[in-house]
C-alpha positions in Angstrom: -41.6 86.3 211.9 -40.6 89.9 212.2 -37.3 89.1 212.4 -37.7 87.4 208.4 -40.1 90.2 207.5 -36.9 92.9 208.7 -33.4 91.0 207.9 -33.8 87.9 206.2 -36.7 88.7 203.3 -34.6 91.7 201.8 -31.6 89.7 202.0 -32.8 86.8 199.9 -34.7 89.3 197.9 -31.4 91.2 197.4 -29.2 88.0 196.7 -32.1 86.9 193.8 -32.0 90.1 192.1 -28.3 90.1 191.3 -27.8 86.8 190.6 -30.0 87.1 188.0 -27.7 90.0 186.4 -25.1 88.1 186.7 -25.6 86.1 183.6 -22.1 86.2 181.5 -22.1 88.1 178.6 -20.4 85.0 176.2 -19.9 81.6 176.3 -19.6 78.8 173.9 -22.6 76.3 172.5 -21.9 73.4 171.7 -23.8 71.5 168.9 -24.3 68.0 167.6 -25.7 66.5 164.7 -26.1 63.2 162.2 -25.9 63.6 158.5 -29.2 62.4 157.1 -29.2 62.7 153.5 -26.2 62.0 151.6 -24.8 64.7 149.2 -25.4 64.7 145.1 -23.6 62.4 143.0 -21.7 63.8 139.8 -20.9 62.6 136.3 -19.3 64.4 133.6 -19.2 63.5 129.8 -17.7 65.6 127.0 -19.7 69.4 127.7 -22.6 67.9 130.4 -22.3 67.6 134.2 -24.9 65.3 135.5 -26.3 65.5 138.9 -27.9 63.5 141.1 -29.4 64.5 144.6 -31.4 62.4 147.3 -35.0 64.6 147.7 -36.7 63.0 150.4 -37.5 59.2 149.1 -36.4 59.8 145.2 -33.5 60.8 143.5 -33.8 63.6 141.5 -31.4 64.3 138.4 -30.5 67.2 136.5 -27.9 67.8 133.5 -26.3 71.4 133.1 -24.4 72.3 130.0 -20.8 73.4 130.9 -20.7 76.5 128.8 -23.8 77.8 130.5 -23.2 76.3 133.9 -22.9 80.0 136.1 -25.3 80.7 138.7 -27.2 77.5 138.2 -29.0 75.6 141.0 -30.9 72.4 141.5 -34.0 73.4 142.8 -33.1 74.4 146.8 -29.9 71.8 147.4 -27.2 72.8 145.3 -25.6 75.7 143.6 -23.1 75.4 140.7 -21.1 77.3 140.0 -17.7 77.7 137.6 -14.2 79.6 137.8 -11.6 79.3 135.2 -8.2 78.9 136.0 -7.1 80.6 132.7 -7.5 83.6 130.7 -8.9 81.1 127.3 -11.5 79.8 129.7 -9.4 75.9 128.7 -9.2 75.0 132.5 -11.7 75.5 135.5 -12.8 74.5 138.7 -16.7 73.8 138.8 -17.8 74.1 142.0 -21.1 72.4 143.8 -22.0 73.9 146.9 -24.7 72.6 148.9 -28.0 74.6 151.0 
């Protein structure tokens, strides 16, 4: 016993103690995932843009005029947004991004 009380306790004690700092400062995390709820569905006719996106059971749907269409959002799952292609504002990209 006095020979693990002198030698072996501070050893183990020793080896515990700096195994614990030795915890790498990076490393990668991996993570995995399922879809759940589909994505909104669009339709556009003459100066609307219809969308429609899944909330929980329903379907919730929402028209946005074109010419006022910057910085809109349907309620917390999509942002709309526009950016012409041209200086006369004739062609543009409208872009949906989703939270």
């Amino acid at each position: 016993m006095r020979l693990f009380m002198t030698f072996l306790f501070p050893l183990i004690l020793l080896l515990s103690i700096s195994s614990a700092g030795a915890a790498t400062p990076g490393g990668i995390i991996h993570f995995q995932g399922t879809i759940v709820e589909g994505g909104c569905d669009y339709r556009s006719h003459l100066q609307q843009l219809e969308l429609s996106c899944p909330q929980g059971q329903k379907v919730e749907t929402r028209q946005f005029s074109l010419r006022d269409i910057a910085g809109q959002s349907f309620a917390s799952l999509a942002k709309v947004e526009m950016h012409y292609l041209d200086p006369e504002h004739s062609k543009a990209i409208v872009v949906i991004s989703y939270h």
